[in-house]
VMD Tcl script that builds the backbone (N, CA, C; Angstrom):
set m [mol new atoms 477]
animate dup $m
set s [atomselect $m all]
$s set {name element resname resid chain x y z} {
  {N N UNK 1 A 73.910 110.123 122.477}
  {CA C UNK 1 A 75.126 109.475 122.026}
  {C C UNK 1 A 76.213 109.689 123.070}
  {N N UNK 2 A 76.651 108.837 123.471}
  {CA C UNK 2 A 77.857 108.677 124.424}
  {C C UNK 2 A 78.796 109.241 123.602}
  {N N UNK 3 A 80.142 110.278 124.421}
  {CA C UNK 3 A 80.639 110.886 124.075}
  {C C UNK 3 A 82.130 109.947 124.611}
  {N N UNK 4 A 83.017 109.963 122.961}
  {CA C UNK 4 A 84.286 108.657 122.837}
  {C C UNK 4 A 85.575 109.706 122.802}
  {N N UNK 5 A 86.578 109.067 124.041}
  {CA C UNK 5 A 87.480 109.771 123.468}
  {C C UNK 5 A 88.967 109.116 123.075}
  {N N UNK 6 A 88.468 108.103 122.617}
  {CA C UNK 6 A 89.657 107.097 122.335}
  {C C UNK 6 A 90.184 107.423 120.665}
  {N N UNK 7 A 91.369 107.497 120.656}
  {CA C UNK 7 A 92.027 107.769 120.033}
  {C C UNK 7 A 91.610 106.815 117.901}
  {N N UNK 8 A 91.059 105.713 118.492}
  {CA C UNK 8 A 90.844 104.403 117.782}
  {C C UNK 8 A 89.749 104.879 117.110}
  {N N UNK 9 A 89.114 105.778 117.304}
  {CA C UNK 9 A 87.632 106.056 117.143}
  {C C UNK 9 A 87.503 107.505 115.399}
  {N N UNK 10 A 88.696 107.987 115.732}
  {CA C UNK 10 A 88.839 109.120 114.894}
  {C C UNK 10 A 88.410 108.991 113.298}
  {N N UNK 11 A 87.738 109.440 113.162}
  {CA C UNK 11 A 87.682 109.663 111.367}
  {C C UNK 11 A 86.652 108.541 111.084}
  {N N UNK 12 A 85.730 107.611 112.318}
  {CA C UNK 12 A 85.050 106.405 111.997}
  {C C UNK 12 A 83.491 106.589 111.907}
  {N N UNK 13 A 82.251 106.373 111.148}
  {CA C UNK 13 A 81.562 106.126 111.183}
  {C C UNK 13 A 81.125 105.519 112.287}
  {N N UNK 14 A 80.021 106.167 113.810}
  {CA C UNK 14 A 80.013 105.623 114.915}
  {C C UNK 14 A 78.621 105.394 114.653}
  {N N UNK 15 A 77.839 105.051 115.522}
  {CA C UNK 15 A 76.255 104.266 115.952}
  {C C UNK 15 A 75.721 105.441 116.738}
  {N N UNK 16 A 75.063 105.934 116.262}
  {CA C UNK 16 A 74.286 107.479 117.440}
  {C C UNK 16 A 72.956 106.671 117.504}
  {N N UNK 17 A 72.709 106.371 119.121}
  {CA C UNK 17 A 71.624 105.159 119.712}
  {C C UNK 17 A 70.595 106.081 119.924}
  {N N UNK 18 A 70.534 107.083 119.962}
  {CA C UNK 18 A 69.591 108.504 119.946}
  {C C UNK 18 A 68.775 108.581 119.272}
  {N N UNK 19 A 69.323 108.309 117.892}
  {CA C UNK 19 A 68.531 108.787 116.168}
  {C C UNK 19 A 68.494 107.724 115.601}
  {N N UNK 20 A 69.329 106.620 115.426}
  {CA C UNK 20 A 69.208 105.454 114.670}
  {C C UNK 20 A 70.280 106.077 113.329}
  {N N UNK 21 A 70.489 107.140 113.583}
  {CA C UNK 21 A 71.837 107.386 112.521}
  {C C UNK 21 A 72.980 107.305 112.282}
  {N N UNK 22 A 73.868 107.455 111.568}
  {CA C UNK 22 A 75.529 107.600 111.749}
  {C C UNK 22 A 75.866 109.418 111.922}
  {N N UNK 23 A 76.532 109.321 113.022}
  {CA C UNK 23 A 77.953 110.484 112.851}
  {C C UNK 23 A 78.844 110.193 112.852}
  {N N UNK 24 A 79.604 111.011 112.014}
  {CA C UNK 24 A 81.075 111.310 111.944}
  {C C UNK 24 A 81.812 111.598 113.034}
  {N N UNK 25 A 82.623 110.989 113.842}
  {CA C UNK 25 A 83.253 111.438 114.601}
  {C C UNK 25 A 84.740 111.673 114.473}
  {N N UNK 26 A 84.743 113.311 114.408}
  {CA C UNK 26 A 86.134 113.519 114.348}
  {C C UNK 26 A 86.735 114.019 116.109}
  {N N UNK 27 A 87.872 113.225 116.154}
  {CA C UNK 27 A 88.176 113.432 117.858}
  {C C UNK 27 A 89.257 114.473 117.577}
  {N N UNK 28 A 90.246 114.324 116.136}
  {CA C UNK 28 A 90.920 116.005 116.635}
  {C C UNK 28 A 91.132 115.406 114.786}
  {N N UNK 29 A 91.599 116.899 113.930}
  {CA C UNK 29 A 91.858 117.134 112.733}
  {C C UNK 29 A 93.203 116.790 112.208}
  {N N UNK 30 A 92.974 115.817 111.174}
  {CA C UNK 30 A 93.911 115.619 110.845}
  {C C UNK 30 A 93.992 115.272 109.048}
  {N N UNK 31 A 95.152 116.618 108.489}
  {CA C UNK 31 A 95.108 116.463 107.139}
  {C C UNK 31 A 95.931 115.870 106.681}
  {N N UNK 32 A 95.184 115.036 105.171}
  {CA C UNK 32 A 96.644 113.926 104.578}
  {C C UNK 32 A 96.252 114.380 102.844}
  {N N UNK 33 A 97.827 115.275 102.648}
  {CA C UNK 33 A 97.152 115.906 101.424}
  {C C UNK 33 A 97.463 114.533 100.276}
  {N N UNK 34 A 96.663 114.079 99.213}
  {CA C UNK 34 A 96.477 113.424 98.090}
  {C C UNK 34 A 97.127 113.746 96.931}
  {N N UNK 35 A 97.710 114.984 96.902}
  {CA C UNK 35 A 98.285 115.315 95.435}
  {C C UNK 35 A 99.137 116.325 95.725}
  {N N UNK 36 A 100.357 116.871 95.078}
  {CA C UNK 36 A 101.497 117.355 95.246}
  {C C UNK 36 A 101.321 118.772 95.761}
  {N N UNK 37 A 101.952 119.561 96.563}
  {CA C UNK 37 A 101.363 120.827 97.403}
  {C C UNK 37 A 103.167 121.479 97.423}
  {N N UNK 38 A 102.877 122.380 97.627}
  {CA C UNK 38 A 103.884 123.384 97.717}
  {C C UNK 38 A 104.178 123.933 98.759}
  {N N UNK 39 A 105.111 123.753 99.773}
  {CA C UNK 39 A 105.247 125.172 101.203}
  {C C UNK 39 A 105.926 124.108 102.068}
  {N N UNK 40 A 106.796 124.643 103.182}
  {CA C UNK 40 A 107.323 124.306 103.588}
  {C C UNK 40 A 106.613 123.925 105.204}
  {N N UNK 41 A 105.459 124.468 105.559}
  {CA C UNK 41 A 104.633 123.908 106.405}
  {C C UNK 41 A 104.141 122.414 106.065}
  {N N UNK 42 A 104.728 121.377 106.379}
  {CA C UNK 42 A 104.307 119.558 106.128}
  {C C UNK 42 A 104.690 118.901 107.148}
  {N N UNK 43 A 104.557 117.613 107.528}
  {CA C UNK 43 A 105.315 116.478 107.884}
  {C C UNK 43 A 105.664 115.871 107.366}
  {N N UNK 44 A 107.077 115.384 107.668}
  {CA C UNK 44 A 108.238 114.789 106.735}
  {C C UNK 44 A 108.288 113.448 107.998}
  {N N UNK 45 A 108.252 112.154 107.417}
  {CA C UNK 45 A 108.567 110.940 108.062}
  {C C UNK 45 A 108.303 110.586 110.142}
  {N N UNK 46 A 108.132 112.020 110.337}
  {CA C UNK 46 A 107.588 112.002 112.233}
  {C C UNK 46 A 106.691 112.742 112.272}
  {N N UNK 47 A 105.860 112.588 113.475}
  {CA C UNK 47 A 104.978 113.307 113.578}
  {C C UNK 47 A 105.655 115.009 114.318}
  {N N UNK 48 A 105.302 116.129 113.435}
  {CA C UNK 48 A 105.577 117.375 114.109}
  {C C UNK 48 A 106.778 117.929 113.418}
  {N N UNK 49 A 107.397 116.912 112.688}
  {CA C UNK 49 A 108.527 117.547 112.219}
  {C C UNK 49 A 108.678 117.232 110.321}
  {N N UNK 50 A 108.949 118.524 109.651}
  {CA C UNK 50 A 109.685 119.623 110.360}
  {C C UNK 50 A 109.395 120.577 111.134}
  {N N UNK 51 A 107.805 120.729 110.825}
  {CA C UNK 51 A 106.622 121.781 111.681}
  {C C UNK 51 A 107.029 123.022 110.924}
  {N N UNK 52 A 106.957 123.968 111.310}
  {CA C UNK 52 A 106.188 125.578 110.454}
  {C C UNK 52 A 107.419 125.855 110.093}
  {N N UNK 53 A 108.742 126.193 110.874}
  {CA C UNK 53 A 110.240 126.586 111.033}
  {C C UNK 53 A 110.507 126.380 109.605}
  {N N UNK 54 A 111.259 127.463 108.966}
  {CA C UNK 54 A 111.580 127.012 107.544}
  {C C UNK 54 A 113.215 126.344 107.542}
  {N N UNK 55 A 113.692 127.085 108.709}
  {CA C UNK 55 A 115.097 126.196 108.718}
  {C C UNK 55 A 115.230 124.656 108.621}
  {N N UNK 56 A 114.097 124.361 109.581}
  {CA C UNK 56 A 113.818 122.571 109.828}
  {C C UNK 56 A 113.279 122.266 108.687}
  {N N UNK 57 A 112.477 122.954 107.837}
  {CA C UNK 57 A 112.201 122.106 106.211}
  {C C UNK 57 A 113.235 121.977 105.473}
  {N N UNK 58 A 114.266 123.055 105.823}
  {CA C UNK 58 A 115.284 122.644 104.648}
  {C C UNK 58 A 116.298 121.762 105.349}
  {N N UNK 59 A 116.148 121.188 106.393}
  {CA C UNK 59 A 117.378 120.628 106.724}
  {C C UNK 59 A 116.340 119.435 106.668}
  {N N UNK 60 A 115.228 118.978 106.810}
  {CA C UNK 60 A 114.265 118.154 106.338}
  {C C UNK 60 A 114.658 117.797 105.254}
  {N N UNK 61 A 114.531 118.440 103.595}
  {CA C UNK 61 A 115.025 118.309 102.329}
  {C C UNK 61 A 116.413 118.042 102.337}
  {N N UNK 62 A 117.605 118.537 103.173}
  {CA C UNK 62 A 118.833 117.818 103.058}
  {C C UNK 62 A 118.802 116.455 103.523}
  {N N UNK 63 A 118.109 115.877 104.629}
  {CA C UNK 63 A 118.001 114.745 105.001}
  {C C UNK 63 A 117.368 114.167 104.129}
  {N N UNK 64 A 115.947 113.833 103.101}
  {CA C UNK 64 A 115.885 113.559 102.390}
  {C C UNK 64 A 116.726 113.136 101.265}
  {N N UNK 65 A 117.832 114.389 100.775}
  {CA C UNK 65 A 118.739 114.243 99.712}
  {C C UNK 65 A 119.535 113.296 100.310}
  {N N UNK 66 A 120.373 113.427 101.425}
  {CA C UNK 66 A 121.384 112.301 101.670}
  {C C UNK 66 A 120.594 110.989 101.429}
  {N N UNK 67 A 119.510 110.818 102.191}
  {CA C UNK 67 A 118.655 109.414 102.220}
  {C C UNK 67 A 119.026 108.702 101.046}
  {N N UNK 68 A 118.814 109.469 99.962}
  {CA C UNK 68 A 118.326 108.933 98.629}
  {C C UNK 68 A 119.968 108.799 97.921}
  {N N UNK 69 A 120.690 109.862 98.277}
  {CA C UNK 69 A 121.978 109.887 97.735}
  {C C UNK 69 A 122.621 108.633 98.325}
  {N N UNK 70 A 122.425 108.003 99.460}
  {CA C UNK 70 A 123.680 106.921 99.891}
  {C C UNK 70 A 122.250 105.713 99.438}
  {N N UNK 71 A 121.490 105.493 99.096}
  {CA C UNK 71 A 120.869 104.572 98.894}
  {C C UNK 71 A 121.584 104.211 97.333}
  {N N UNK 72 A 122.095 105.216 96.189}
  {CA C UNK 72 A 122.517 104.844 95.571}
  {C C UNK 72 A 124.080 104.278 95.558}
  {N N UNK 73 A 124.294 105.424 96.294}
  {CA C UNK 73 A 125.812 104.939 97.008}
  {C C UNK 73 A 126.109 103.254 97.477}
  {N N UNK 74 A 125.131 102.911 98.028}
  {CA C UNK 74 A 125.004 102.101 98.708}
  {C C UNK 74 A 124.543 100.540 97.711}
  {N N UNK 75 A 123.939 101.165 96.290}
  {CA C UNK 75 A 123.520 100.096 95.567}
  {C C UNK 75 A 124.671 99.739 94.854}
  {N N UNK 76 A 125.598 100.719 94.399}
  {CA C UNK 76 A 126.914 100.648 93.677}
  {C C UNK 76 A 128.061 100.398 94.363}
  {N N UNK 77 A 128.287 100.044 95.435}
  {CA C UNK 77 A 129.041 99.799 96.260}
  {C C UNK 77 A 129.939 98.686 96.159}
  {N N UNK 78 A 131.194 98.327 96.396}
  {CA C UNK 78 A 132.138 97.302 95.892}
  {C C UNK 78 A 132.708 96.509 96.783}
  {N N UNK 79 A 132.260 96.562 98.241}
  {CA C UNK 79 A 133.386 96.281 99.566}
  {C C UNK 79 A 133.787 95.045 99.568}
  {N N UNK 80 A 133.112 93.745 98.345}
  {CA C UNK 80 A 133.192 92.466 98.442}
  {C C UNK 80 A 134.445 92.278 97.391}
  {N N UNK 81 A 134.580 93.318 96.877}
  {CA C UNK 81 A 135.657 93.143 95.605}
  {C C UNK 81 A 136.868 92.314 95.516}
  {N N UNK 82 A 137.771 92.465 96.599}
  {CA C UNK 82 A 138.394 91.404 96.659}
  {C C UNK 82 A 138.351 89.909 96.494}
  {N N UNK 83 A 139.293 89.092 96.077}
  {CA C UNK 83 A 138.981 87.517 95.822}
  {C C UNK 83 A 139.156 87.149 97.090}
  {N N UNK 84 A 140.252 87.551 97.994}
  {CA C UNK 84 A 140.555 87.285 99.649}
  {C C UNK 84 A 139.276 87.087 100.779}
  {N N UNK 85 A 138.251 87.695 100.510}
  {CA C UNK 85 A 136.996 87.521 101.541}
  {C C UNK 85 A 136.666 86.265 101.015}
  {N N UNK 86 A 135.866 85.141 102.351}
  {CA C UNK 86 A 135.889 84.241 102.224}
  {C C UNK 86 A 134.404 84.465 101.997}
  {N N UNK 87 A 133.633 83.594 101.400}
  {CA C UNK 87 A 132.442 83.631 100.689}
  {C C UNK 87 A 131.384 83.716 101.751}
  {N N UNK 88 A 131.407 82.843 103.027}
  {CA C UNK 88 A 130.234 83.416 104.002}
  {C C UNK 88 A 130.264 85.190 104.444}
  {N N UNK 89 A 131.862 85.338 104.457}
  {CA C UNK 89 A 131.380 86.974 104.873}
  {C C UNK 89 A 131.116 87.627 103.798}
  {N N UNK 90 A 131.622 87.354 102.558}
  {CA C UNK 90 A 130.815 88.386 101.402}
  {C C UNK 90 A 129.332 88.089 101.491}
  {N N UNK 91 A 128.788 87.182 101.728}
  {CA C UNK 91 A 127.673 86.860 102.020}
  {C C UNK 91 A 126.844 87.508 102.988}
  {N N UNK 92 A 127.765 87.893 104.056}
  {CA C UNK 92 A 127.070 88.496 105.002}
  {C C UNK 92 A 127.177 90.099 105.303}
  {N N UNK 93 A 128.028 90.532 104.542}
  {CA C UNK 93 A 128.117 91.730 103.829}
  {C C UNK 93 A 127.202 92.258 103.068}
  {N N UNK 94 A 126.690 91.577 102.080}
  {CA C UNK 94 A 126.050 91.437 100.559}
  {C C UNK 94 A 124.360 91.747 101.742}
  {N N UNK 95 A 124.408 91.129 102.532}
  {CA C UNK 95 A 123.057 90.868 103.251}
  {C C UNK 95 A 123.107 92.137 104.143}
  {N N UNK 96 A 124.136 92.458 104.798}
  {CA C UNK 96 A 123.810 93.734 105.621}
  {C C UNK 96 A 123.407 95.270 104.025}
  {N N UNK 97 A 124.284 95.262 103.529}
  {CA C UNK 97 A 124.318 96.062 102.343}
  {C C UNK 97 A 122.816 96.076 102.294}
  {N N UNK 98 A 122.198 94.969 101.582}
  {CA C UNK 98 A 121.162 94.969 101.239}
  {C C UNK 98 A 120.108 95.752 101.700}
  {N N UNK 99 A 119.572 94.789 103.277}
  {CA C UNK 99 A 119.020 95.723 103.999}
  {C C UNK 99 A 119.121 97.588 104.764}
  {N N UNK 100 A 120.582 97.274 104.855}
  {CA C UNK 100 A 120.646 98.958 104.485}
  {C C UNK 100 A 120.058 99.633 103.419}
  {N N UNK 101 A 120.422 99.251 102.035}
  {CA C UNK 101 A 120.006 99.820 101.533}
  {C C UNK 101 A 117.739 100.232 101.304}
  {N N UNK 102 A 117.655 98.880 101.166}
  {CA C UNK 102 A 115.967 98.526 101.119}
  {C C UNK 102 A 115.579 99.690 102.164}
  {N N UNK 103 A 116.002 99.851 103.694}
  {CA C UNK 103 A 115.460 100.497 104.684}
  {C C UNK 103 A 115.726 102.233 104.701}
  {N N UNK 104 A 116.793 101.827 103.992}
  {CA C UNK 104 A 117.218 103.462 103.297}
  {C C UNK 104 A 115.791 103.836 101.725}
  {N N UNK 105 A 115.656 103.352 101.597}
  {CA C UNK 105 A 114.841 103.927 100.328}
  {C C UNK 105 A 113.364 103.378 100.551}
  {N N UNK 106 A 113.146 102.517 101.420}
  {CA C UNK 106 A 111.811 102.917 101.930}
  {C C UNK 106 A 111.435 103.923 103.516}
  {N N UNK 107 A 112.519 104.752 103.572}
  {CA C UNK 107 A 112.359 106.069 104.056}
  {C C UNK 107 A 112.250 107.055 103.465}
  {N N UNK 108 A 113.373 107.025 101.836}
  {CA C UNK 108 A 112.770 108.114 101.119}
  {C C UNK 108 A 111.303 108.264 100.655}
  {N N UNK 109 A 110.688 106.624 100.242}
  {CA C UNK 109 A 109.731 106.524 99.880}
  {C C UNK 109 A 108.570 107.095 100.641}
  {N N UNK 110 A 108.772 106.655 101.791}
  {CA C UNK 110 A 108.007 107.234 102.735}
  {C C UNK 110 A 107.614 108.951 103.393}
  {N N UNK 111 A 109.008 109.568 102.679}
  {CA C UNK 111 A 109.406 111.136 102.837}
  {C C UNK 111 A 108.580 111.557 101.425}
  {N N UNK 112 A 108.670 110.530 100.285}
  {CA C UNK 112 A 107.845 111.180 99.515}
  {C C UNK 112 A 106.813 110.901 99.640}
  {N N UNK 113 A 105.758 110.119 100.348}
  {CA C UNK 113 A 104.412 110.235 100.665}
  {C C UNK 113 A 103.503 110.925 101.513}
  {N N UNK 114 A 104.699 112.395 101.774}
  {CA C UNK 114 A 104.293 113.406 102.358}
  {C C UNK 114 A 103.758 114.635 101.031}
  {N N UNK 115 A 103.697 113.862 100.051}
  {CA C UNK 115 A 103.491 114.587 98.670}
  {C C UNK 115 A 103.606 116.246 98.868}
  {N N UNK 116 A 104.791 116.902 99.164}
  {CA C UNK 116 A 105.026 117.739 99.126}
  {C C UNK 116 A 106.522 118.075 98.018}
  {N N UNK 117 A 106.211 119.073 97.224}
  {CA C UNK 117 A 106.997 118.788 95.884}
  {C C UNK 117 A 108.124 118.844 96.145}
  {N N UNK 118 A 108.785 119.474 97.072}
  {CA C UNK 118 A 110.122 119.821 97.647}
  {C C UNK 118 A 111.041 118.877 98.342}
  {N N UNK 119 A 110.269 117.766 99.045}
  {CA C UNK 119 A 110.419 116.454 99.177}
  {C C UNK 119 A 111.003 115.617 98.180}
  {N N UNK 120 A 109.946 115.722 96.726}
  {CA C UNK 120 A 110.215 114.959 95.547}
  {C C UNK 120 A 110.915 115.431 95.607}
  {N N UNK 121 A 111.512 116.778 95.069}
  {CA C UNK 121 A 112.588 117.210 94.113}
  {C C UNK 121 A 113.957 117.124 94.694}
  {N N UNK 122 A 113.940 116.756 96.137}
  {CA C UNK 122 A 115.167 116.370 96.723}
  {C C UNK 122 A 115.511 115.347 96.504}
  {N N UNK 123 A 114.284 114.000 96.738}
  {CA C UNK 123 A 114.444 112.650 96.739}
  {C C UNK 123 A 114.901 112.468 95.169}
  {N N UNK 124 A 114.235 113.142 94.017}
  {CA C UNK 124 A 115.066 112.854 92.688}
  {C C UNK 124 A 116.305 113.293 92.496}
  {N N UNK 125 A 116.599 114.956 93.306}
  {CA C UNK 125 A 118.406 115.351 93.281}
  {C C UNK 125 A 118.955 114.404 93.680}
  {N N UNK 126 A 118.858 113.993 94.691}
  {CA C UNK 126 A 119.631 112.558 95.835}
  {C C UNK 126 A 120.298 111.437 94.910}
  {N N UNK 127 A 119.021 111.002 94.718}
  {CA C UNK 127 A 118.958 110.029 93.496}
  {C C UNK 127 A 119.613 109.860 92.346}
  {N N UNK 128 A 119.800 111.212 91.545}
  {CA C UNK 128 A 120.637 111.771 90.637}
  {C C UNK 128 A 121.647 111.984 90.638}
  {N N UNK 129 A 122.251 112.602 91.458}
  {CA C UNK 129 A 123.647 112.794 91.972}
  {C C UNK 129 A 124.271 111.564 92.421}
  {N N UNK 130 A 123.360 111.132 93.371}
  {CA C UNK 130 A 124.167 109.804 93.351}
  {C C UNK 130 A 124.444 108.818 92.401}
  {N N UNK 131 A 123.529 108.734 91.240}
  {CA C UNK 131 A 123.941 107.729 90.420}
  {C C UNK 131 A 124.937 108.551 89.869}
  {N N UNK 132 A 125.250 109.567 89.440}
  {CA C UNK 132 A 125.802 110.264 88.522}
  {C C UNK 132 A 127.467 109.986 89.282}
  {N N UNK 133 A 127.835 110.194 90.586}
  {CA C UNK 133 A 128.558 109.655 91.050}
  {C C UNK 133 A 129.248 108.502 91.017}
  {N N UNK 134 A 128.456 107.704 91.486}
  {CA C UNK 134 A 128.526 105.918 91.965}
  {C C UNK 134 A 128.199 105.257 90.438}
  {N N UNK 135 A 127.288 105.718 89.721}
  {CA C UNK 135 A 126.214 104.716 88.801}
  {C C UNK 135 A 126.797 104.264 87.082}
  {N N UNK 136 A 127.189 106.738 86.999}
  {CA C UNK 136 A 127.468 106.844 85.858}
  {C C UNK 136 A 128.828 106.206 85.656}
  {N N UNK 137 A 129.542 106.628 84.027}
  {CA C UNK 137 A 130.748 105.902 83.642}
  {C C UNK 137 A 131.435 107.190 83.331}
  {N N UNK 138 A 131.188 108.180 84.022}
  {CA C UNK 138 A 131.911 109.560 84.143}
  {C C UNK 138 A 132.975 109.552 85.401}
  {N N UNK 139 A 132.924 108.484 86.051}
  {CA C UNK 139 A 134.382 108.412 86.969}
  {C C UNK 139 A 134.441 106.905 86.887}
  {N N UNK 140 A 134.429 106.204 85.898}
  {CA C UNK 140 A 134.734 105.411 85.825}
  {C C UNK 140 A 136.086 104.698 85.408}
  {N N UNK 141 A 136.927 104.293 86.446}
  {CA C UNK 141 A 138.456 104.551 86.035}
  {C C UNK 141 A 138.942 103.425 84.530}
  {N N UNK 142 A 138.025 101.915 84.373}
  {CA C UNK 142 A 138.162 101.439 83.836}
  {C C UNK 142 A 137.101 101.399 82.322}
  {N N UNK 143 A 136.873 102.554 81.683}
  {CA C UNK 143 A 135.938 102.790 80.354}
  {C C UNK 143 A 135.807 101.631 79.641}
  {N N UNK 144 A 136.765 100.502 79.071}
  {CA C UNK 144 A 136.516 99.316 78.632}
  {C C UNK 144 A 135.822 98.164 79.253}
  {N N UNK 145 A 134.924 98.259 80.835}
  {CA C UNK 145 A 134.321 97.352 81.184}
  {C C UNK 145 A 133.404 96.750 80.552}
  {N N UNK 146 A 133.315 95.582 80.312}
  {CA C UNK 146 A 132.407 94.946 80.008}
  {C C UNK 146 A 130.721 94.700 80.633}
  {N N UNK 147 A 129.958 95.471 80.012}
  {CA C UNK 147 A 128.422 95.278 80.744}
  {C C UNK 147 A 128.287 94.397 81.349}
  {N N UNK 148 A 128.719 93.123 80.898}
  {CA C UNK 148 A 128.385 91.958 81.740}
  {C C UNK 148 A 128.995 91.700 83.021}
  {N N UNK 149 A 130.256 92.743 83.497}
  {CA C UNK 149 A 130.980 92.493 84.616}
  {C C UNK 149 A 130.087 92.752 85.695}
  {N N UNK 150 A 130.740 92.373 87.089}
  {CA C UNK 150 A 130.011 93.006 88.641}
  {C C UNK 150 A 130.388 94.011 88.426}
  {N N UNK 151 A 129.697 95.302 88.766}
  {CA C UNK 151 A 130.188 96.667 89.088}
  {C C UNK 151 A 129.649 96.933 90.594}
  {N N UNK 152 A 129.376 95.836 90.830}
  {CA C UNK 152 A 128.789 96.573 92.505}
  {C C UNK 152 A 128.499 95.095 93.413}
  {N N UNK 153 A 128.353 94.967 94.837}
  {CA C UNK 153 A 127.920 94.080 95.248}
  {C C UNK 153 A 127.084 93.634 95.365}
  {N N UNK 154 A 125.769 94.481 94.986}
  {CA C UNK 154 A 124.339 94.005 95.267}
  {C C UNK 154 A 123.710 94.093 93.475}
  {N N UNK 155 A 122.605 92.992 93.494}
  {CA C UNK 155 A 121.889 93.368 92.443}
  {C C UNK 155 A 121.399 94.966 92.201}
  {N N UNK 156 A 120.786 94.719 91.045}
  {CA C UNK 156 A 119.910 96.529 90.551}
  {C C UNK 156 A 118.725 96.113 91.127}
  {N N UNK 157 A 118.072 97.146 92.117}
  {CA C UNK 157 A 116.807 97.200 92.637}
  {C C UNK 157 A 115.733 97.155 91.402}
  {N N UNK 158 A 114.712 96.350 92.041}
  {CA C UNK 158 A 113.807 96.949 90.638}
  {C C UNK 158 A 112.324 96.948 91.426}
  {N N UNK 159 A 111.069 97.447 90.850}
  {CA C UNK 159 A 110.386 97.964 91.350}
  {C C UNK 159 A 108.768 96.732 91.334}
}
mol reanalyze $m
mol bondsrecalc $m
mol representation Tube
mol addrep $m
């Protein structure tokens, strides 16, 4: 069997012309855990980082929390509020917003598919706090709003 060292090749069922069999060829190890794990040794969204350092996991988990915190920030947001903006730039506001936000929360999403629980439990603080902020009607200066009003510039995300 010819010996592969292309990168493309890893983790694949190859042709061993030797035996008429399959091997496994693993070219270097690489784990992708499936279900929720505990410790601050993971990768978070790059390769290598945060790495072993426990300082870099937790500043890992603060980055996470903001992620998730301005994504809500960002869904409740009002900058079109005025009647004075002329309708193409609320428009084009409404559209940057948007994609900020979408690209913001499919990073958290992506921080949580490092299924490490500490990850989650940031990405749900984030999440929480921020609505509780931005979402809830606990700083809400006007209590008589009507449900049916805009409270924000962008629709409610939904899944």
């Amino acid at each position: 069997m010819e010996k592969l060292n292309d990168d493309h090749t890893h983790g694949m069922m190859m042709h061993n012309s030797s035996d008429d069999g399959m091997t496994l060829m693993n070219h270097r190890k690489m784990m992708m855990h499936m279900t929720f794990f505990w410790g601050s040794n993971t990768q978070i969204l790059f390769s290598g980082w945060p790495g072993t350092r426990t300082g870099m996991y937790v500043l890992a988990l603060i980055a996470v929390f903001m992620l998730a915190f301005m994504v809500e920030g960002i869904s409740h947001s009002r900058l079109t509020k005025s009647g004075s903006i002329h309708h193409v730039t609320a428009g084009l506001v409404q559209t940057l917003l948007h994609a900020l936000r979408v690209g913001l929360a499919y990073l958290v999403m992506l921080a949580i598919m490092s299924f490490n629980g500490g990850v989650f439990l940031a990405a749900v603080a984030g999440h929480s706090l921020g609505f509780f902020l931005f979402g809830s009607r606990v700083f809400n200066k006007n209590p008589t709003t009507v449900p049916a009003a805009k409270t924000s510039d962008l629709t409610p995300m939904s899944c």
